[in-house]
C-alpha positions in Angstrom: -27.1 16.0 -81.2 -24.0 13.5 -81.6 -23.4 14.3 -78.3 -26.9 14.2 -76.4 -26.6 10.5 -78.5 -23.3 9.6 -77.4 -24.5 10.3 -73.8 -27.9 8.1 -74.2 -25.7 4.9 -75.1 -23.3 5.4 -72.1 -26.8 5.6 -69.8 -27.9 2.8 -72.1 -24.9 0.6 -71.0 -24.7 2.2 -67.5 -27.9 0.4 -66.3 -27.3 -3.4 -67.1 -23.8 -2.7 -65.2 -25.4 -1.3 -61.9 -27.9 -3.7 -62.2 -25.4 -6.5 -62.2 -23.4 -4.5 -59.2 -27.1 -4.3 -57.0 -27.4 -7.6 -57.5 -23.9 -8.8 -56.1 -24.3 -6.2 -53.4 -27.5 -8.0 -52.3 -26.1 -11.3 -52.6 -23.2 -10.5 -50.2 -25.6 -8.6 -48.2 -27.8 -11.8 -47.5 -24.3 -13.4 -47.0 -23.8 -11.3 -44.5 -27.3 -11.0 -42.8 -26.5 -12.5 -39.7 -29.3 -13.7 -37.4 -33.3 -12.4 -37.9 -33.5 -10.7 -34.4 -30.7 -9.0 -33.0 -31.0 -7.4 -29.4 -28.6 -5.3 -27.6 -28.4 -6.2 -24.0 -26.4 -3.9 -21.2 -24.8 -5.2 -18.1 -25.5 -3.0 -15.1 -23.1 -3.4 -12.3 -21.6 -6.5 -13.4 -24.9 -8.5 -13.6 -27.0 -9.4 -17.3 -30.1 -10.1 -16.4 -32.0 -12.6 -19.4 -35.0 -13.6 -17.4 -37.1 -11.5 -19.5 -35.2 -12.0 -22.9 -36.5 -14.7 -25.0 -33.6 -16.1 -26.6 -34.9 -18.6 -28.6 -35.2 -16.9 -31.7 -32.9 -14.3 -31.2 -28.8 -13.6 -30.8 -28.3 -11.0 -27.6 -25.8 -8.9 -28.7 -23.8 -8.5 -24.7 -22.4 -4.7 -24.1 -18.8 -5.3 -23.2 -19.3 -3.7 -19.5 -18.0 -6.2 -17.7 -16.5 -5.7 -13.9 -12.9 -5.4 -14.5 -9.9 -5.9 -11.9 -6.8 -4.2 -13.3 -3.3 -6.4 -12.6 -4.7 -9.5 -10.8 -5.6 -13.0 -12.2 -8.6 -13.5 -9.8 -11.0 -17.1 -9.5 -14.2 -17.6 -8.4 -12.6 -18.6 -5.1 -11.0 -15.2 -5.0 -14.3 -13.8 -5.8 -16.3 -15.4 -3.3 -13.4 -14.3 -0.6 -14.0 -11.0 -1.3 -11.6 -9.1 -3.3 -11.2 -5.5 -4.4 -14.1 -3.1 -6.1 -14.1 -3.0 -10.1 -12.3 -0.4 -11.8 -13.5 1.2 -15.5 -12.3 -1.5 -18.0 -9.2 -1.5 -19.9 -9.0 1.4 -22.5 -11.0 3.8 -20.9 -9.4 7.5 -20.5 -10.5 7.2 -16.2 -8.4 4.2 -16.1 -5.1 6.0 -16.6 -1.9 3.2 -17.8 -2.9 0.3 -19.7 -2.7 -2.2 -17.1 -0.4 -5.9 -17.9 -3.2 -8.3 -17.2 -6.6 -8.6 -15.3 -9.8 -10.1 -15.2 -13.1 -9.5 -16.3 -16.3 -11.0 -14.6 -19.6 -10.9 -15.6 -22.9 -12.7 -13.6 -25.2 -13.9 -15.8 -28.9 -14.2 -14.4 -31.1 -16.3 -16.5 -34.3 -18.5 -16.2 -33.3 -22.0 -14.3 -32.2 -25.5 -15.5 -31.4 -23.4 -19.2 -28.9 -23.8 -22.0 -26.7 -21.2 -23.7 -24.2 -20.3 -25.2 -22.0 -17.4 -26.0 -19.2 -16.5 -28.8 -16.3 -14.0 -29.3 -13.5 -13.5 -30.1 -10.3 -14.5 -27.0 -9.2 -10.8 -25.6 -5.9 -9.9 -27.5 -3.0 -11.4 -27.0 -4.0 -14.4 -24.2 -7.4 -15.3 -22.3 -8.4 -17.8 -20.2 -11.8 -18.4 -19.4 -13.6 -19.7 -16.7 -17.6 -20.4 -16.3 -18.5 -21.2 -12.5 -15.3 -21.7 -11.5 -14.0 -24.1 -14.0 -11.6 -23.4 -16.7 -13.5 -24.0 -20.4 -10.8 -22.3 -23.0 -7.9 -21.1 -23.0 -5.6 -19.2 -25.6 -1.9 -18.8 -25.1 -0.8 -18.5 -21.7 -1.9 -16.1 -18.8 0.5 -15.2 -16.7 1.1 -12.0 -14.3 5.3 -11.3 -16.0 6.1 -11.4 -19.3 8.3 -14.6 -18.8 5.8 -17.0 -18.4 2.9 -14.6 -20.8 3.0 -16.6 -24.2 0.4 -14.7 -26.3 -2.5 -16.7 -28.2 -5.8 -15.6 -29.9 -8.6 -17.7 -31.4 -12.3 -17.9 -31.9 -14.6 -19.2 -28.5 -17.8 -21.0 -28.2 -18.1 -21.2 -24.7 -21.6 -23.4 -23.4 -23.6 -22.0 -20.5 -26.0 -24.4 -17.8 -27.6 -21.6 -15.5 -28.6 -24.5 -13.5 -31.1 -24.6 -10.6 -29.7 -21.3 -9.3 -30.4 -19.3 -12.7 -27.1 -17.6 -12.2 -24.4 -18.2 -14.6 -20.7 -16.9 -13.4 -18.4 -16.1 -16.6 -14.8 -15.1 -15.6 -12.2 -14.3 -18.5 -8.5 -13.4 -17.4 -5.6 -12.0 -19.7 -2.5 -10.5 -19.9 -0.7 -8.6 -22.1 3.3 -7.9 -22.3 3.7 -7.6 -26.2 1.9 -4.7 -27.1 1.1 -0.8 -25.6 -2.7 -1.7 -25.8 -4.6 -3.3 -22.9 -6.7 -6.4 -23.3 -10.6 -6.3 -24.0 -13.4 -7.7 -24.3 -14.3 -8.6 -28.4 -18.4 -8.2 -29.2 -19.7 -11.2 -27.4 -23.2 -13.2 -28.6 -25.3 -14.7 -26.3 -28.1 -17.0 -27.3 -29.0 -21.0 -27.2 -26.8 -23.5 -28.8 -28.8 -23.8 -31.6 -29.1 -19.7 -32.9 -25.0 -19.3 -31.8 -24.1 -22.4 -34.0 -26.2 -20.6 -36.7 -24.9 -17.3 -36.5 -21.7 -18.2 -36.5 -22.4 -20.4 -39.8 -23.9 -17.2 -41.1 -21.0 -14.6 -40.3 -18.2 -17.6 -41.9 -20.4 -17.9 -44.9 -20.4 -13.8 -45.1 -16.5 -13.9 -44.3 -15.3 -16.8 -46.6 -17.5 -15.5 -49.4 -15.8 -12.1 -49.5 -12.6 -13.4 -48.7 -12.8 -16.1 -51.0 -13.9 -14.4 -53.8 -10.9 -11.9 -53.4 -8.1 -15.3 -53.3 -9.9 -15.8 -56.8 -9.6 -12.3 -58.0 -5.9 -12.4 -56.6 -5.0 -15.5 -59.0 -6.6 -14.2 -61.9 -5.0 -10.5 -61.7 -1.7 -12.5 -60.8 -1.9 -15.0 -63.8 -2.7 -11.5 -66.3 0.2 -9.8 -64.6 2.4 -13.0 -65.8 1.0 -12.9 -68.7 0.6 -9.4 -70.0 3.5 -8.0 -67.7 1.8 -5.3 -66.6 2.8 -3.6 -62.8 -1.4 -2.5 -62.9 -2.5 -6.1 -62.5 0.2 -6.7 -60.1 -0.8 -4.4 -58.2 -4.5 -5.8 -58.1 -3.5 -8.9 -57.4 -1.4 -7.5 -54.5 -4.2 -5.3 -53.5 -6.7 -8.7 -53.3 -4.4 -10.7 -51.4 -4.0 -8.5 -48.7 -7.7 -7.2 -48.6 -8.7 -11.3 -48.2 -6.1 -11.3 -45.4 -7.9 -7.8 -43.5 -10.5 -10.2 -42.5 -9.2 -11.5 -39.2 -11.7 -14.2 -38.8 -10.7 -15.8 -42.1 -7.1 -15.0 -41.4 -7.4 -17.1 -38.4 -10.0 -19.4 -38.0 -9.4 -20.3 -42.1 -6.4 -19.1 -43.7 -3.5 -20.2 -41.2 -3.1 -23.7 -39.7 -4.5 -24.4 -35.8 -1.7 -23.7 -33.5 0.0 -21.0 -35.6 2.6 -18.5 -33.7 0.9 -15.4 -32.5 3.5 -13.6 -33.5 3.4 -14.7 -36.8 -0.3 -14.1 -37.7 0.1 -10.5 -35.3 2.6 -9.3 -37.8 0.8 -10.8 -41.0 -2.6 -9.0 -39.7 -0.4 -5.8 -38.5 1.7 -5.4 -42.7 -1.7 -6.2 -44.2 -3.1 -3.1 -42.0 -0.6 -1.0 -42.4 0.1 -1.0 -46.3 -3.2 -1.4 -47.7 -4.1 2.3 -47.9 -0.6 3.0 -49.8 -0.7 -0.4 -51.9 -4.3 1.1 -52.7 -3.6 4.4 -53.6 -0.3 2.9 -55.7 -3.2 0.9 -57.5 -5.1 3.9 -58.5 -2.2 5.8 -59.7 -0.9 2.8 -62.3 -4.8 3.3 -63.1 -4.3 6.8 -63.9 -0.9 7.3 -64.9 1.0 10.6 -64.9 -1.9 12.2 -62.7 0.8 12.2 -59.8 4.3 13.4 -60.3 6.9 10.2 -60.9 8.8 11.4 -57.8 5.9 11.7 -55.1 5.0 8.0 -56.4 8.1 6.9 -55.5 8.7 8.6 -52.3 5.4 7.0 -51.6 6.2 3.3 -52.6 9.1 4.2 -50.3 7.3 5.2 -47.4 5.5 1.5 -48.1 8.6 -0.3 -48.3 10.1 1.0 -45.0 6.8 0.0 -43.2 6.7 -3.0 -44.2 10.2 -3.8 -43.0 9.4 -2.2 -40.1 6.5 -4.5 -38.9 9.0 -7.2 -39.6 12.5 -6.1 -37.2 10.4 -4.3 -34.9 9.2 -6.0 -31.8 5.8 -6.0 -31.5 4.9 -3.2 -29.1 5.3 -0.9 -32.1 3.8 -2.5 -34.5 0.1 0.2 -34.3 2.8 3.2 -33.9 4.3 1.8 -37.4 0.6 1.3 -38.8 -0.7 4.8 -37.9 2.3 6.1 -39.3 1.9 4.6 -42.7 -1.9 5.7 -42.7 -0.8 9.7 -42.2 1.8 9.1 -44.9 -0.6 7.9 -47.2 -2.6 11.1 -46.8 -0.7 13.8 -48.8 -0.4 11.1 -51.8 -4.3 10.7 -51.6 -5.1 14.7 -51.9 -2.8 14.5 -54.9 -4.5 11.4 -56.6 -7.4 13.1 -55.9 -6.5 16.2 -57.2 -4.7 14.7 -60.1 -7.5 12.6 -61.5 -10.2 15.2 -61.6 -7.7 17.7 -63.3 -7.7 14.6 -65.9 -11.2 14.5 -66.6 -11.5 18.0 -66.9 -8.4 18.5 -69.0 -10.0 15.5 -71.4 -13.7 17.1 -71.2 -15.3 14.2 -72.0 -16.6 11.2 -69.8 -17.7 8.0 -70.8 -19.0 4.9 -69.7 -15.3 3.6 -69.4 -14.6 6.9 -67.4 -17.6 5.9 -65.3 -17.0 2.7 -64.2 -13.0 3.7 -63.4 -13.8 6.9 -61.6 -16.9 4.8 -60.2 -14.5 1.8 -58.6 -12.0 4.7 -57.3 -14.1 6.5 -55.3 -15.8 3.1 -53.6 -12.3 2.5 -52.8 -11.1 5.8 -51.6 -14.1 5.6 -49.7 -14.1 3.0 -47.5 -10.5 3.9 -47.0 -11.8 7.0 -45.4 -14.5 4.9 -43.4 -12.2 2.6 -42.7 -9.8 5.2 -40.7 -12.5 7.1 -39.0 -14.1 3.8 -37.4 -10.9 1.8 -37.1 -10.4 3.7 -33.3 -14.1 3.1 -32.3 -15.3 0.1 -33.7 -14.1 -3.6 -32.7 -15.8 -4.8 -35.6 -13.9 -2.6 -38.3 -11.0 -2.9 -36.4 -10.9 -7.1 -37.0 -12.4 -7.2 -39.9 -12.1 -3.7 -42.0 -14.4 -2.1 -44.2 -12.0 -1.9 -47.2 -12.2 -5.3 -48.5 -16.2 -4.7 -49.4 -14.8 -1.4 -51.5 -12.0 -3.3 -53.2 -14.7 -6.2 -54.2 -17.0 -3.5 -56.1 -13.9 -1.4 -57.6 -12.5 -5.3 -58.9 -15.8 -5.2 -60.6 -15.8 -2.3 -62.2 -12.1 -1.8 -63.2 -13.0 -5.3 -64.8 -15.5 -4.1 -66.5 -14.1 -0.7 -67.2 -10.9 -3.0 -68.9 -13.3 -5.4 -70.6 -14.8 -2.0 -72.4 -11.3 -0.2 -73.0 -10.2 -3.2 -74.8 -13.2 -3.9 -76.7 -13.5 -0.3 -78.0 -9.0 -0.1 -78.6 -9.7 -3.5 -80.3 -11.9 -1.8 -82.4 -10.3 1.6 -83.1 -7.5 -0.6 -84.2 -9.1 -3.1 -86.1 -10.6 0.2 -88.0 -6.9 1.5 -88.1 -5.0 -1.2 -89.6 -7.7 -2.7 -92.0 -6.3 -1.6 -95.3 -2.6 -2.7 -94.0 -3.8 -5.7 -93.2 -5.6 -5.9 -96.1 -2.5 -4.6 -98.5 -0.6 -7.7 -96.1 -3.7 -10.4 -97.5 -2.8 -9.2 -100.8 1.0 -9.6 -100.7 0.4 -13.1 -99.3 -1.9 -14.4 -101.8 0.7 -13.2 -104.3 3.4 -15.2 -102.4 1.8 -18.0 -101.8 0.6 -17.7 -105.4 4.0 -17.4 -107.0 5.0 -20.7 -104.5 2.6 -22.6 -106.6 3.4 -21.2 -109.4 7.5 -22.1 -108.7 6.0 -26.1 -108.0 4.1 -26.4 -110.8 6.8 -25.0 -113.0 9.5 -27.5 -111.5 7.6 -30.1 -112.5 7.6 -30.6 -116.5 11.0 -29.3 -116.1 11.8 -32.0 -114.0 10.3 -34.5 -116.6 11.9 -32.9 -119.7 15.5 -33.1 -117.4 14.6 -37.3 -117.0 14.1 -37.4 -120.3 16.8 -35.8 -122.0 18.8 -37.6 -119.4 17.6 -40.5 -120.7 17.7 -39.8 -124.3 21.5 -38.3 -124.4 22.5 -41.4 -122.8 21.0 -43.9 -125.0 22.5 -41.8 -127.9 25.9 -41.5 -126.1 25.8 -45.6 -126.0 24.9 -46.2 -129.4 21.7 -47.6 -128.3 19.2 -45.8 -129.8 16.0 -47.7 -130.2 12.1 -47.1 -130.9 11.9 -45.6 -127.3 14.2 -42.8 -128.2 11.3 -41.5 -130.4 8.6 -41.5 -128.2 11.1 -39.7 -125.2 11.3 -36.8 -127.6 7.7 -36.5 -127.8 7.6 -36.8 -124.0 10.3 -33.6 -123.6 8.3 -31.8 -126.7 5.1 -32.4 -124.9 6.1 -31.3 -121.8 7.8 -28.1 -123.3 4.8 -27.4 -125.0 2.7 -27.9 -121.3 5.2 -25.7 -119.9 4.6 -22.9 -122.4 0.8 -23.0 -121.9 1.8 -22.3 -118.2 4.0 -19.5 -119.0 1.2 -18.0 -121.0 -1.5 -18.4 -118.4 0.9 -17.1 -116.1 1.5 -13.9 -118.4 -2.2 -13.4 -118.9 -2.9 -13.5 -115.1 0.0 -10.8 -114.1 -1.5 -8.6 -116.7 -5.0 -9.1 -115.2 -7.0 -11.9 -117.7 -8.4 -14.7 -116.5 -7.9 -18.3 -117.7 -10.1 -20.6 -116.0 -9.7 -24.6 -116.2 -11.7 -26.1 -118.6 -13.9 -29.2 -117.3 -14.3 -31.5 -119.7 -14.6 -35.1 -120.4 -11.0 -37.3 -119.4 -10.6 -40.6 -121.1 -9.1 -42.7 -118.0 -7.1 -44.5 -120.2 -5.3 -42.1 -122.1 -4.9 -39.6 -119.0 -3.1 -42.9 -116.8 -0.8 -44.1 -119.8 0.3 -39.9 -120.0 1.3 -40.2 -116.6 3.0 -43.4 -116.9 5.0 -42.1 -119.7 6.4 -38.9 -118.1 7.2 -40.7 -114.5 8.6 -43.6 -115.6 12.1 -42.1 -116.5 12.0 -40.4 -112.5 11.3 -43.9 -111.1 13.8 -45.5 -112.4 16.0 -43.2 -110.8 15.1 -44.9 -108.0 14.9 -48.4 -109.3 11.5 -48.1 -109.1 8.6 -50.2 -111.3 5.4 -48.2 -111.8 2.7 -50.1 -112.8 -1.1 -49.4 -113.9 -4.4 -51.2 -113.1 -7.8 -50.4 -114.3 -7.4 -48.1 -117.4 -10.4 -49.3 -119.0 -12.9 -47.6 -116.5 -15.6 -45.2 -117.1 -14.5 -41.8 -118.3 -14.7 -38.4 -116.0 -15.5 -35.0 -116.1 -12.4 -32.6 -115.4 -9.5 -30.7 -116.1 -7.1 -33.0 -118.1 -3.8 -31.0 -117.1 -5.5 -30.4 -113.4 -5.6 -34.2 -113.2 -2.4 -34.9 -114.5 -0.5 -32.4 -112.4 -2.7 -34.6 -109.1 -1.5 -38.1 -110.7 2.7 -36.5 -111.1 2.6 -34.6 -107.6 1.6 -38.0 -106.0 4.2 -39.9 -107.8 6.6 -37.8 -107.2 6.2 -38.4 -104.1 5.8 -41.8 -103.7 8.8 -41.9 -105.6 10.6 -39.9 -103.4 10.3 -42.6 -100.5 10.7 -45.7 -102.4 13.7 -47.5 -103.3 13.7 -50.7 -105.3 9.8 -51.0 -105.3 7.2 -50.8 -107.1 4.6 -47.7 -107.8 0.9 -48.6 -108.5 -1.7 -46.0 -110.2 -4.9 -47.7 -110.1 -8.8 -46.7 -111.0 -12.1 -48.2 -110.5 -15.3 -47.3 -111.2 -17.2 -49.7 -109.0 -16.7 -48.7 -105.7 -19.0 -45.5 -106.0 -21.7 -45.0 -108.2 -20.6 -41.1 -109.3 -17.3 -41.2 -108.7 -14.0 -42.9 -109.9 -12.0 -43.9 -107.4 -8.1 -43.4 -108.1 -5.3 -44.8 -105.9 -1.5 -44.1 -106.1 0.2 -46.8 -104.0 3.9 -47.8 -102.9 5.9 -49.8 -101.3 8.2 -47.4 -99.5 8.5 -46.2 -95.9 5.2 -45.0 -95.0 4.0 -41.5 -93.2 5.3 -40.8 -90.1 2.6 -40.7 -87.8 3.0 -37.5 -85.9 3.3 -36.0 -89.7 0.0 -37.5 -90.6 -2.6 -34.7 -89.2 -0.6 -32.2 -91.3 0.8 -33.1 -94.3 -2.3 -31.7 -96.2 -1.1 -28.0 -94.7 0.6 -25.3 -96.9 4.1 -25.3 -96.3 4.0 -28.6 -94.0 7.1 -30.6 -95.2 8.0 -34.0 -93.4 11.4 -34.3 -95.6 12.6 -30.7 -96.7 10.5 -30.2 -99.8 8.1 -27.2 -100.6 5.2 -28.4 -98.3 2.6 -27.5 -101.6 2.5 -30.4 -103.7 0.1 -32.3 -101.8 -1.8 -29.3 -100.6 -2.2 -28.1 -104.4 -3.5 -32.1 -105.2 -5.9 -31.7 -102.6 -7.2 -28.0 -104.0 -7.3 -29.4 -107.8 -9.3 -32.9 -106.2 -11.8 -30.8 -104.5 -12.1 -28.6 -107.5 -13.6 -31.5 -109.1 -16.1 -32.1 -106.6 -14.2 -35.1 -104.9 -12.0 -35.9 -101.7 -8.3 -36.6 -101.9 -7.2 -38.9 -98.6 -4.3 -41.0 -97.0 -6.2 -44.3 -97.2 -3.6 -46.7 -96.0 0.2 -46.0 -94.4 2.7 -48.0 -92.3 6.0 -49.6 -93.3 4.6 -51.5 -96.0 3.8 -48.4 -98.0 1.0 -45.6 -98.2 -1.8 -45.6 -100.8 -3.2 -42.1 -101.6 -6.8 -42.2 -102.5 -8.9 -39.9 -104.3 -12.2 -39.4 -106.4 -13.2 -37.9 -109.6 -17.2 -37.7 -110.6 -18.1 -39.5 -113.4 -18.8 -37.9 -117.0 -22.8 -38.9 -116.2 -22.9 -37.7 -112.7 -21.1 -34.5 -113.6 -23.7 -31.4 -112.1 
């Protein structure tokens, strides 16, 4: 029953996420729709006849058989001399060795005084392209000896008049001495200005979208790869890069700057191709580790790193030898992923939604790496632009997801694991930062019983014993008595009674001229006055010994930066009509400002002290239902400011 349940919430999550995935798959599909109406038009003995073809809401998509002359750079003055008969085109089994460089013709026969235009791709390596006998484009250099052959490719638009005649002649030579391969002809479009300008805005929305969207993924699994230092995000990021780069159009027409080296962007295109079925497969295992024996993986990233090295020292005429090579290597490590994760699901026989959406992304991938290398040989289109790249954006997605899930369900197997340590770690720092307190609140009647002895033995070393001397003792006995009161509370708190503060009324008066009495002897350490205003206000409602502890802590410090000044300890009742306002203020050096935001913090100290007294004044303020602030602070002195509620406002 747990288990039919268990099952129910993975469908129950299952649906939202393929939901979400249909819905990116049909955006990138719309992308990637291309134009309404495509038609598929055939050349037949070197003519393409339109008449009947109406192109104004549709893209022709041309068949690429096109006359072809084998080793000859022919014009459309050579043509209308007369020269040889057309052979089958480059590539072709019939045609025996792949010829150096030729020409391709084609005679378009359209409706008169029309407009067109078609696009493609330049044949590999260099083309030059001629439309009734005058040269429109031209990428690299065409040349019959590898000399003077300087190799170029690009994007073409090339415009079309078919003039009074109807007949439109389109002549593209090439040649080719940097690679086994012959030239040919890339899918060409036909159509009027207009619908070409418009496809081709469709196919670089489709291309920069995916590509795009994989430079994003790339930064994101690069910065988590910083970050967490993990080689599994590495290798995504790695993975993204390269499957943004398949794309030859946005390689390019948008990745590389006009003018770039075709060697350069050859080899780029050429180590992408070659190492993205390893780097893929490398991906999967981090994915799954210790599905495929350490030692295969590393033969494996082996096999990758020689390729790669490869494709850079070797010239380019072996550069597809190099990438077929690294495919079939790739194989044996694919049956063993394969074979690998499986015997992990069924060893662990149990599959969840994580399970899903990992195993889900892996075989997308594996997939259209399969696709990919059956269609690679017969399709221009995967060929230039790959089929991986769409499998690597849904298995981004769901590895995401599948990691989002992991960690939310580890966070919360640990968060169940470690709740009583953390909980027996609350509890040890609540009784630290409890005996902390406990250690400052001590310190100070010591402190004040130290001044005052101080004090005392010296006036009676001196002879000069006077009617102060008196009162001092009563100060030390006072405090000494205080200090017991704390020991006890302390006692009856480790032994697990309770001793609240008791609110009561506070005569202002009294509770100011207490505190004057125990900090005057510490001021005068200093050479410090301290003065009081406004002991005749209206009484509160409080803790007398929670209040007195706020009034010392303050002075102390106050007390601590002043020299030769004076220390005020003010009240008023006027200034709020439930509340007392108090003020301690000196004349010393002020707050620093970058200390300011913090000094309120537990165990923020500006000057080496305990970092509690002012935190434990701001705990006993707000215990009586008032607000303890920095109201003033510079070089002149700060003034602390802080409210008490009245004895008739009191709740």
């Amino acid at each position: 029953m747990l288990a039919e349940k268990s099952r129910g919430r993975n469908l129950q999550r299952l649906l939202p996420a393929a939901a979400v995935l249909l819905v990116i798959l049909a955006v990138h599909l719309f992308l990637e729709r291309g134009p309404d109406h495509v038609v598929e038009i055939r050349p037949v003995d070197g003519m393409l006849d339109i008449t009947g073809v109406d192109l104004s809401h549709e893209v022709a998509n041309v068949d690429n058989s096109w006359d072809f002359y084998p080793n000859a750079l022919y014009t459309s003055a050579d043509f209308a001399a007369g020269v040889g008969r057309p052979v089958p085109e480059a590539g072709d089994p019939d045609a025996g060795s792949e010829p150096r460089y030729g020409t391709y013709r084609l005679i378009i026969k359209a409706r008169p005084e029309q407009y067109y235009a078609i696009c493609s791709y330049s044949i590999d390596y260099s083309t030059r392209v001629f439309v009734n006998g005058t040269e429109v484009a031209s990428f690299g250099t065409v040349a019959d000896n590898a000399a003077a052959h300087v190799p170029q490719v690009g994007s073409m638009t090339i415009p079309l008049y078919s003039g009074a005649s109807g007949e439109v002649e389109v002549i593209y030579q090439f040649s080719n001495f940097v690679h086994r391969d012959g030239g040919f002809i890339q899918p060409t479009y036909l159509s009027t200005p207009q619908n070409i300008e418009a496809f081709k805005a469709d196919n670089d929305l489709a291309s920069l979208s995916l590509s795009s969207g994989l430079l994003v993924l790339f930064l994101y699994f690069l910065l988590c790869a910083a970050l967490q230092r993990r080689g599994t995000f590495l290798l995504l990021a790695v993975c993204c890069l390269m499957m943004a780069l398949r794309d030859q159009n946005f390689l390019v027409v948008h990745a590389l700057p006009p003018g770039t080296s075709w060697y350069l962007t050859y080899r780029i295109f050429m180590t992408v191709t070659a190492l993205l079925p390893g780097m893929v497969l490398l991906l999967l295992g981090s994915l799954y580790p210790g599905t495929v024996k350490k030692r295969l993986t590393i033969l494996h990233a082996a096999a990758m790193g020689i390729a790669a090295a490869l494709t850079v020292v070797l010239p380019t005429f072996w550069l597809v030898t190099v990438c077929t090579a690294a495919w079939i290597c790739a194989i044996p490590y694919l049956f063993c992923l394969i074979w690998g994760i499986t015997r992990h699901y069924l060893r662990r026989k149990s599959f969840q939604l994580v399970d899903a959406l990992a195993a889900g992304g892996a075989a997308m991938l594996i997939l259209s790496i399969l696709m990919e290398a059956a269609y690679v040989n017969n399709s221009s289109a995967v060929s230039h632009y790959g089929i991986m790249p769409r499998g690597m954006l849904i298995f981004d997605l769901l590895i995401a997801a599948s990691i989002s899930l992991r960690a939310r369900e580890q966070e919360a197997a640990l968060s169940e694991s470690r709740s009583r340590s953390e909980l027996l770690e609350r509890m040890n720092a609540m009784n630290l930062d409890f005996l902390h307190q406990v250690a400052h609140e001590l310190k100070t009647p010591l402190t004040v019983i130290s001044g005052y002895a101080q004090l005392t033995g010296l006036q009676m070393s001196t002879g000069h014993i006077s009617s102060e001397t008196p009162e001092n003792l009563k100060v030390i006995r006072s405090e000494a008595l205080r200090l017991a009161d704390m020991v006890t509370k302390l006692l009856e708190y480790s032994y697990g009674k309770t001793s609240e503060a008791q609110f009561a009324t506070v005569e202002v008066g009294p509770l100011l001229e207490s505190v004057r009495a125990i900090c005057t002897p510490m001021c005068l350490k200093n050479s410090n006055r301290l003065d009081l205003s406004g002991g005749t206000c209206a009484d509160v409602c409080g803790s007398w010994e929670l209040l007195l502890q706020v009034f010392i802590n303050l002075v102390i410090n106050a007390n601590r930066h002043t020299q030769d000044g004076v220390i005020t300890i003010s009240a008023s009742d006027r200034e709020r009509r439930e509340h007392v306002v108090f003020r301690v203020e000196d004349t010393g050096s002020g707050i620093d400002s970058a200390q300011l935001p913090h000094i309120f913090e537990k165990g923020y100290s500006g000057d080496g002290g305990s970092g509690l007294g002012l935190s434990i004044c701001r705990e006993a303020v707000e215990a009586h239902g008032g607000i303890l602030e920095v109201e003033r602070t510079g070089p002149d002195g700060t003034v602390f400011m802080f409210t008490v509620r009245k004895k008739e406002a009191a709740p």
